[in-house]
C-alpha positions in Angstrom: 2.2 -25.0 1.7 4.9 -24.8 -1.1 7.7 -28.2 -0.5 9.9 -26.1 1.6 7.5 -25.3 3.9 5.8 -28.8 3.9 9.1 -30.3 5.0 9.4 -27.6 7.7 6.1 -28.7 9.4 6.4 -31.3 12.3 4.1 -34.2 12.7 4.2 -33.6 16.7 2.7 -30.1 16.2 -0.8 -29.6 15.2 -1.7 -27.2 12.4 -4.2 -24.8 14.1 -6.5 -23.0 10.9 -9.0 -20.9 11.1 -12.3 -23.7 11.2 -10.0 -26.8 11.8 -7.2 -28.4 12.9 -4.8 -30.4 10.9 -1.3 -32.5 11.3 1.1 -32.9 8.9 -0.3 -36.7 7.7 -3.5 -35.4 7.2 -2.2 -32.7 4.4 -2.7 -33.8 0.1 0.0 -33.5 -1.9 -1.2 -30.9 -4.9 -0.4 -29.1 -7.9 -1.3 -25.6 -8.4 -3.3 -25.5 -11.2 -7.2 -25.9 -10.2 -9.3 -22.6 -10.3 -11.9 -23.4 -7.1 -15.2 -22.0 -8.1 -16.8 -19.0 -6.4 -17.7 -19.6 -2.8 -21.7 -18.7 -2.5 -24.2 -17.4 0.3 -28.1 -17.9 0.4 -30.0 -14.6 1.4 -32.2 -15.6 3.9 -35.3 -13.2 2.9 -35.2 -13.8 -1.0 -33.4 -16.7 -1.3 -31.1 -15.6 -4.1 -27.2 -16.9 -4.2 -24.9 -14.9 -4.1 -21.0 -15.0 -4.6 -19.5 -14.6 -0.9 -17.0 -12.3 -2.2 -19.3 -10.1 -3.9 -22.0 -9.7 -1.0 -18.6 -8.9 1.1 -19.6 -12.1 3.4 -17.0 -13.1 5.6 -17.1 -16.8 6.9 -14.9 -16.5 9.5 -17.9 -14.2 11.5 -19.7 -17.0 10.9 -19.1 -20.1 12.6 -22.1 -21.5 13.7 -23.7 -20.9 11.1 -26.3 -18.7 12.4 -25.9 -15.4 11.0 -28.6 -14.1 9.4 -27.2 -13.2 5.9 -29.2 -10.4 4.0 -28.0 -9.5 0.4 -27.1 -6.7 -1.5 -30.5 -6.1 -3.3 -32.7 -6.5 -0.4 -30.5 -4.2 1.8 -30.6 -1.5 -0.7 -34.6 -2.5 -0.4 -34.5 -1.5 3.0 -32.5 1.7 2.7 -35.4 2.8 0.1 -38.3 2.2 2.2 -36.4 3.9 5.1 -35.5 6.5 3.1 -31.7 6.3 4.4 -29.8 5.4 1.0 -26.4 5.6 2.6 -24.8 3.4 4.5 -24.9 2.7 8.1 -21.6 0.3 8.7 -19.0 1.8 10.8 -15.8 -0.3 8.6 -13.5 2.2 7.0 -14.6 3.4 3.6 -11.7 4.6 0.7 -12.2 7.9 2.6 -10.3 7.1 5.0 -7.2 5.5 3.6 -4.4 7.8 4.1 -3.9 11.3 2.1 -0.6 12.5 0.1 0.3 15.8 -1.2 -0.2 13.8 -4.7 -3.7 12.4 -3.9 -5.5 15.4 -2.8 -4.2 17.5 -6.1 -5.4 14.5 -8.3 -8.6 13.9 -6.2 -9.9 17.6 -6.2 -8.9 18.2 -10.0 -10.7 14.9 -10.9 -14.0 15.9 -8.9 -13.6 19.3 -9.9 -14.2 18.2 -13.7 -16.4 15.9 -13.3 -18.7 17.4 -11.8 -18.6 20.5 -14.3 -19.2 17.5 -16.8 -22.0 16.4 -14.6 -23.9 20.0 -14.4 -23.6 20.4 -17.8 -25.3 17.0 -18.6 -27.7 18.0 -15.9 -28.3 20.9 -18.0 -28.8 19.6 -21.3 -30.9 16.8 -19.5 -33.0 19.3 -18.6 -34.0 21.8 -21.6 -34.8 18.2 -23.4 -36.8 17.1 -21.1 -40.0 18.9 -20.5 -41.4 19.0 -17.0 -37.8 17.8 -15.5 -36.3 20.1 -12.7 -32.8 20.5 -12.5 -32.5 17.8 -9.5 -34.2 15.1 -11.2 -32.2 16.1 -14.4 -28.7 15.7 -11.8 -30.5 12.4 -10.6 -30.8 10.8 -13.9 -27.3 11.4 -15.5 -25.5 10.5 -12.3 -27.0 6.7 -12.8 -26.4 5.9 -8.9 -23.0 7.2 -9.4 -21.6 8.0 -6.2 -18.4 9.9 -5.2 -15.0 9.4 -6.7 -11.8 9.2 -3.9 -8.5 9.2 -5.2 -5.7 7.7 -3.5 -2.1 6.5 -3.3 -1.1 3.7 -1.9 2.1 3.0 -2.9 5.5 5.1 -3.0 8.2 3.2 -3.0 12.6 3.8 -3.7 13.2 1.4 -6.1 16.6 0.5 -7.7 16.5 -1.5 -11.1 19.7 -3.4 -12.3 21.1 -2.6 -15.7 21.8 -6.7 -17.0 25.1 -8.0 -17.5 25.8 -7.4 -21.5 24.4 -4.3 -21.6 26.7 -2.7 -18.9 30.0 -5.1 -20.6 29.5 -3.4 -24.3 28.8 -0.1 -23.1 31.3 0.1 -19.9 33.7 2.2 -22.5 30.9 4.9 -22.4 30.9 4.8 -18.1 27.4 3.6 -18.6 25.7 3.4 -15.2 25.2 -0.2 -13.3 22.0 1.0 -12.0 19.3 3.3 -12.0 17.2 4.4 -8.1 13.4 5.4 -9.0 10.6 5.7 -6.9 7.5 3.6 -8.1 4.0 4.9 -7.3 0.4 3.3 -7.3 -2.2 5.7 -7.8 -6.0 3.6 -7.3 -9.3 5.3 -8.0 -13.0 4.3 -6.1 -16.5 5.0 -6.3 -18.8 4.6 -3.8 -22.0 2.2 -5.5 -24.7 1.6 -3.8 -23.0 2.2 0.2 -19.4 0.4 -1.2 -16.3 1.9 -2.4 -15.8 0.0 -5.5 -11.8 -0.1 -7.0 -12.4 1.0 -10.9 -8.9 1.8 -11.6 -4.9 1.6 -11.0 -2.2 2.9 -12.0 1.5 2.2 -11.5 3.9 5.3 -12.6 8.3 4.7 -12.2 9.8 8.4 -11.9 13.1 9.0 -12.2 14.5 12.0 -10.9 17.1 14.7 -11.2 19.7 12.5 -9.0 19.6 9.8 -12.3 22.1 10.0 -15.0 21.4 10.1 -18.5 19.2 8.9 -20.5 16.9 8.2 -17.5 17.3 11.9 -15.5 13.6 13.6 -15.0 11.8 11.2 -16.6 8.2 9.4 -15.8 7.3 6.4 -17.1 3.4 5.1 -17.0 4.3 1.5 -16.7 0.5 0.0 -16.0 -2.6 0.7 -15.9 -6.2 -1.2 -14.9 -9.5 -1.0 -15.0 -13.1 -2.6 -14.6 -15.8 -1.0 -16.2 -18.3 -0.2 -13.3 -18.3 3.5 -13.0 -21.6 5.4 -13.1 -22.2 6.8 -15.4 -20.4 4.3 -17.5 -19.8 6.5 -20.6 -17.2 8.8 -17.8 -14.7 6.2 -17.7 -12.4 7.8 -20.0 -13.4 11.2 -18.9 -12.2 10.5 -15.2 -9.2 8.9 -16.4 -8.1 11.2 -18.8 -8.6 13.9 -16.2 -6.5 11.6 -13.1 -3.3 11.3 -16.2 -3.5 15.0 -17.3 -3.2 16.3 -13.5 -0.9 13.7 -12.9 1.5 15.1 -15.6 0.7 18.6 -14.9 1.9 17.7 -11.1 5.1 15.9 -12.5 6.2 18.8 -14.9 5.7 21.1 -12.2 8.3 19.1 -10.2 11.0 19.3 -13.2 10.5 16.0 -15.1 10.9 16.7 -18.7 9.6 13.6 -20.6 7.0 11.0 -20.3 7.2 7.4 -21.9 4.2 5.5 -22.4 4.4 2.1 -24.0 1.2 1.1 -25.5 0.8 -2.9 -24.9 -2.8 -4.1 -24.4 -2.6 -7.6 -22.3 -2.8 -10.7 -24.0 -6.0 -12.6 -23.5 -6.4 -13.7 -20.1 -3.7 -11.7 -18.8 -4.3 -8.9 -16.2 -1.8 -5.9 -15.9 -3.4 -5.1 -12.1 -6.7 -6.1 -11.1 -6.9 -9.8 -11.0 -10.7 -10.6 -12.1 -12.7 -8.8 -14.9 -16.0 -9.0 -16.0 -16.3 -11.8 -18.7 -17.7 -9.2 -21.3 -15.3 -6.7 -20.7 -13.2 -6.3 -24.1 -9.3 -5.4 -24.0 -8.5 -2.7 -26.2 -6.5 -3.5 -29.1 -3.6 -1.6 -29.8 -4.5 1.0 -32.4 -7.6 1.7 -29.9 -5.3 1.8 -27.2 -2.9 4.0 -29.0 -5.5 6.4 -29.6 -6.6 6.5 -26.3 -3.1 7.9 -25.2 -2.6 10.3 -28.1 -6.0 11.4 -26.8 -5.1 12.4 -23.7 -1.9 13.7 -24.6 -3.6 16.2 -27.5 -5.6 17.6 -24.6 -2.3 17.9 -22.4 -1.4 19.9 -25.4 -4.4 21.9 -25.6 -4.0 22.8 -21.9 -0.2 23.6 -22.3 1.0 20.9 -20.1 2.7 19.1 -22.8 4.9 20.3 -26.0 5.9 17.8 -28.6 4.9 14.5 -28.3 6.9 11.8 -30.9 8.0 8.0 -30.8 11.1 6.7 -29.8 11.6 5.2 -33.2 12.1 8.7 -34.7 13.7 10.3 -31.6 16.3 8.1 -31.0 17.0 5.9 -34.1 17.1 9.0 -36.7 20.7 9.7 -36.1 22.5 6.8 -36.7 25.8 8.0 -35.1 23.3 7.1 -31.4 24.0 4.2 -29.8 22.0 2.2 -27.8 23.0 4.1 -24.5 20.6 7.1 -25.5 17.7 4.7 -25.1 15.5 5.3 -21.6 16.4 1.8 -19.1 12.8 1.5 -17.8 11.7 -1.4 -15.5 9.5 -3.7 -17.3 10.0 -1.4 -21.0 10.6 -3.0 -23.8 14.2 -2.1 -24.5 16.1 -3.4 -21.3 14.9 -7.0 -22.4 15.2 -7.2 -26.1 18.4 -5.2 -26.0 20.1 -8.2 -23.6 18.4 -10.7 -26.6 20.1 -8.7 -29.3 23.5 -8.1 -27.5 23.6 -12.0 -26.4 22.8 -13.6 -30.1 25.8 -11.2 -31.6 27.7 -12.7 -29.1 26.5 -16.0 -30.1 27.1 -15.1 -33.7 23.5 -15.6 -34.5 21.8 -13.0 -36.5 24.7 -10.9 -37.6 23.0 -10.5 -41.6 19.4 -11.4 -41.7 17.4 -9.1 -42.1 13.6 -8.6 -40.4 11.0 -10.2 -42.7 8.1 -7.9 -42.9 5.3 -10.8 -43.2 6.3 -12.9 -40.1 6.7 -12.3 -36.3 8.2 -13.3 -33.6 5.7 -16.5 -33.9 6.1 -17.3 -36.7 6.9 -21.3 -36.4 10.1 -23.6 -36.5 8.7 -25.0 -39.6 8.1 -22.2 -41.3 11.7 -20.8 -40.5 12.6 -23.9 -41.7 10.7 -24.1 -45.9 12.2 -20.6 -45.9 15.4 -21.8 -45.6 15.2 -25.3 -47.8 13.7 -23.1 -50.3 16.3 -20.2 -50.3 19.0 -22.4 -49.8 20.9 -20.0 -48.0 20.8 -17.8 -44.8 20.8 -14.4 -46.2 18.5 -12.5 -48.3 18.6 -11.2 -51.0 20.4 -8.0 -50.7 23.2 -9.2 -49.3 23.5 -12.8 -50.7 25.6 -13.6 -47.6 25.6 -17.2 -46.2 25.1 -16.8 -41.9 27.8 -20.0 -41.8 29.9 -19.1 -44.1 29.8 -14.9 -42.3 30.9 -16.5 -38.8 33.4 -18.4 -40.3 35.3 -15.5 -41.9 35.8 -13.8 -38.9 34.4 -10.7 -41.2 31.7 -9.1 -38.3 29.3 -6.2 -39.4 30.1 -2.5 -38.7 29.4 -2.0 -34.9 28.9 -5.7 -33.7 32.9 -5.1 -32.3 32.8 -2.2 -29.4 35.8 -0.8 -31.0 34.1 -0.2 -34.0 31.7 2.0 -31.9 34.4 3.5 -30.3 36.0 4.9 -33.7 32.3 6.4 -34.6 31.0 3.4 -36.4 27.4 2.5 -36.3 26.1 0.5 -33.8 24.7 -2.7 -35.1 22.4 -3.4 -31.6 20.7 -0.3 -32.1 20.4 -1.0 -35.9 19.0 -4.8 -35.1 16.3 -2.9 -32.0 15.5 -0.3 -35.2 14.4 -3.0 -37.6 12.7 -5.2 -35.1 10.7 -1.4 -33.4 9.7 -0.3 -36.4 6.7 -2.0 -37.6 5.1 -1.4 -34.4 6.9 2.4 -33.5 3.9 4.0 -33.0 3.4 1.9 -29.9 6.4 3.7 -28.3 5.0 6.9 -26.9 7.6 9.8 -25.6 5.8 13.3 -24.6 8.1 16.1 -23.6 6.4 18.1 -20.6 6.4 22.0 -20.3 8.5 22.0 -17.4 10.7 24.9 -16.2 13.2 23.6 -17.8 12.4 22.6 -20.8 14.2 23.4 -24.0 12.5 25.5 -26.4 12.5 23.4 -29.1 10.7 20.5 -27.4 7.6 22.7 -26.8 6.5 23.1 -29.9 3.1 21.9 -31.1 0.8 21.6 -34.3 -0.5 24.6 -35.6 -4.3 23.6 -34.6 -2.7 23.1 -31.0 -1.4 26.3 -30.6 -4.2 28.4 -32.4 -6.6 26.5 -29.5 -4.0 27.9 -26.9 -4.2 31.6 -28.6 -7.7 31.6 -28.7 -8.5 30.7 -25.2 -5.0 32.5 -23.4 -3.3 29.4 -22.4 0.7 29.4 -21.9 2.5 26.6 -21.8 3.9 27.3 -18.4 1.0 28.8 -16.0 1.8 30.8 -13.5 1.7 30.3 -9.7 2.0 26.4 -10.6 3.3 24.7 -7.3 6.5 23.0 -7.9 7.3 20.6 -5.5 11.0 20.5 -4.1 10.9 17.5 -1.9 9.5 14.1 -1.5 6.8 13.8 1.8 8.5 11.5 4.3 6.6 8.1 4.6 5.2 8.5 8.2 3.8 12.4 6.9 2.2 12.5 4.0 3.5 9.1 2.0 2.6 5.7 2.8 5.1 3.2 3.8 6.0 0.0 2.1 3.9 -2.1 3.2 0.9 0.0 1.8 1.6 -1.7 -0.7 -0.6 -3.8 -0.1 -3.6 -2.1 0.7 
């Protein structure tokens, strides 16, 4: 119980849990910082321990202790020798979580290119192997692996806030107060050994035709997840790939003209969606990560599903007449955050002449802020030579820190201070433009190597007899509600 709640209980009034009762009295006062160890569970044939959660043993069945526990490896004994290696429970399996319009697109293009992938591998398995029929050749590559389910379980209308400076500066330009989107969790299972296993998830924030500028038809991939378990192991980014390609082929079909991908790995310890993770399981670091997405995206090209793909540093910052209302307002981008940062020191008067230094980052130290300044002995750098102190003082402010400098055409100094803090790292800030309907014809232009690979094999950039979908499902049809949130 969290204070509040603690001081809501009443002494009179017993606490009825699961395996005990409790009054208030009896209750520790705690903080929240201990990580309890793994619960465990003896097997009662082999005697191995096992972590409850990972044998799937529930306690609460349990309370006499007299259940006879058997564990994962000595049931899959059992299925061998009875030669019935699927499962016998009746719980419900991934299979029969509910089914979208979007699921069932994503689930039979991600099956139907794996296992093409598969047969192939069969195949190759085979001619190198002498003596090996084609169905122990399937056996071997597919390692156990069982089948793959696709599902949503999340599609939520979602309204995110544009913050307080940002609408003030840029109220002269009727910038909006708000912007409605509809944020979707898309999960992926395999069936191991009897149990749908989670791999993978992935949150996507789409912004419709209904939004204004510079959000209208555009997706953003805000996270994704993963634990390595798959089988075969080596398909993980095969099956992903495939689940993000058809997920931007169904998108584009719909209208949406751009996807933003920001390429963040998590810092260490930190989990974007799935809460525990194998201890050797690495976390990409950014240039991997980076590659991984300008991998997928260079097969979205190949397949004509996506035209030019660019940063935002080059898109947006080129023109230095653009303000900082032409950048996408994503929910948890970048941009929203650092752009309130930038606009609030201006205010503040902090800022207004230094320039970025190249060898430190946003780390770096008070100390070492600090020799830089005893040893410089001024604020500025440089190039300018101009004293931060002595700036404020004047009352002499930078071309486009004032809003009516921006409003005569001058250059606007928050989207100069985001341009020199973005550029190091621009590479990071991914913007694809999808060959949607509507589509200008300059954003579908690709590399030459692209579009000799679409020549050669008769791809268009905008296949025929794509379905476009007009509507969203309603949530009691094909979407699931809110609260499936949490399933």
């Amino acid at each position: 119980w969290c204070q509040s709640c603690y001081d809501d209980l009443k002494e009179t009034k017993p606490i009825q849990l699961a395996e005990v009762t409790l009054h208030k009295h009896e209750l520790d006062k705690k903080k929240n910082n201990e990580v309890p160890e793994e619960s465990w569970v003896q097997c009662d044939r082999c005697e191995r321990w096992v972590h409850q959660i990972c044998a799937l043993f529930n306690t609460r069945q349990n309370k006499d202790q007299r259940s006879e526990f058997c564990c994962p490896r000595c049931t899959l004994e059992d299925r061998q020798k009875a030669n019935k290696p699927e499962p016998t429970s009746t719980t419900p399996m991934a299979e029969d979580l509910p089914r979208t319009k979007l699921s069932e697109i994503l689930e039979k293009h991600v099956r139907g290119k794996l296992g093409k992938k598969m047969s192939d591998l069969a195949q190759e398995k085979m001619k190198s192997t002498e003596g090996m029929s084609l169905e122990e050749a399937t056996k071997a590559v597919h390692e156990g692996g069982g089948e793959i389910y696709v599902r949503q379980v999340t599609s939520m209308p979602r309204t995110l806030d544009v913050r307080e400076r940002m609408k003030k500066r840029y109220s002269f330009k009727d910038y909006p107060s708000e912007f409605t989107y509809r944020c979707k969790c898309l999960v992926v299972f395999q069936n191991l050994d009897g149990v749908d296993v989670l791999l993978f998830g992935l949150y996507v924030y789409e912004h419709d035709e209904t939004n204004a500028a510079p959000n209208k038809r555009t997706v953003y991939v805000s996270y994704l997840d993963s634990v390595y378990y798959m089988r075969p192991r080596k398909m993980r980014t095969f099956v992903y790939h495939e689940l993000l390609i058809s997920y931007l082929d169904y998108v584009r079909a719909k209208g949406y003209n751009t996807a933003h991908i920001w390429a963040c790995p998590p810092l260490k310890g930190d989990d974007y969606i799935l809460s525990a993770k194998p201890e050797d399981q690495k976390t990409p670091k950014d240039d991997r990560l980076r590659q991984w997405y300008i991998d997928l995206l260079k097969d979205c090209q190949r397949r004509g599903i996506v035209g030019k793909v660019t940063n935002a540093y080059d898109l947006y910052f080129a023109n230095e007449k653009n303000d900082a209302t032409i950048l996408p307002y994503m929910e948890g981008d970048y941009f929203p955050a650092e752009l309130e940062n930038i606009i609030k020191d201006m205010e503040e008067g902090k800022n207004l002449s230094k320039k970025p230094d190249k060898t430190s980052s946003k780390t770096s130290s008070k100390k070492e802020r600090s020799k830089k300044k005893k040893a410089g002995g001024r604020g500025g750098t440089r190039a300018s030579g101009i004293d931060q102190d002595m700036l404020n003082a004047s009352g002499i402010m930078p071309e486009g820190v004032d809003v009516k400098s921006i409003q005569g055409g001058g250059k606007d100094f928050v989207m100069r201070k985001l341009g020199e803090t973005i550029n190091p790292m621009k590479e990071s800030f991914i913007v694809a433009y999808l060959c949607s309907k509507n589509q200008l014809e300059e954003n579908l232009k690709v590399p030459k190597d692209i579009a000799d690979y679409r020549e050669k094999h008769g791809i268009s950039s905008v296949k025929p007899g794509l379905p476009v979908v007009k509507d969203e499902p309603k949530a009691d049809a094909t979407e699931p509600s809110e609260s499936a949130e949490n399933t």
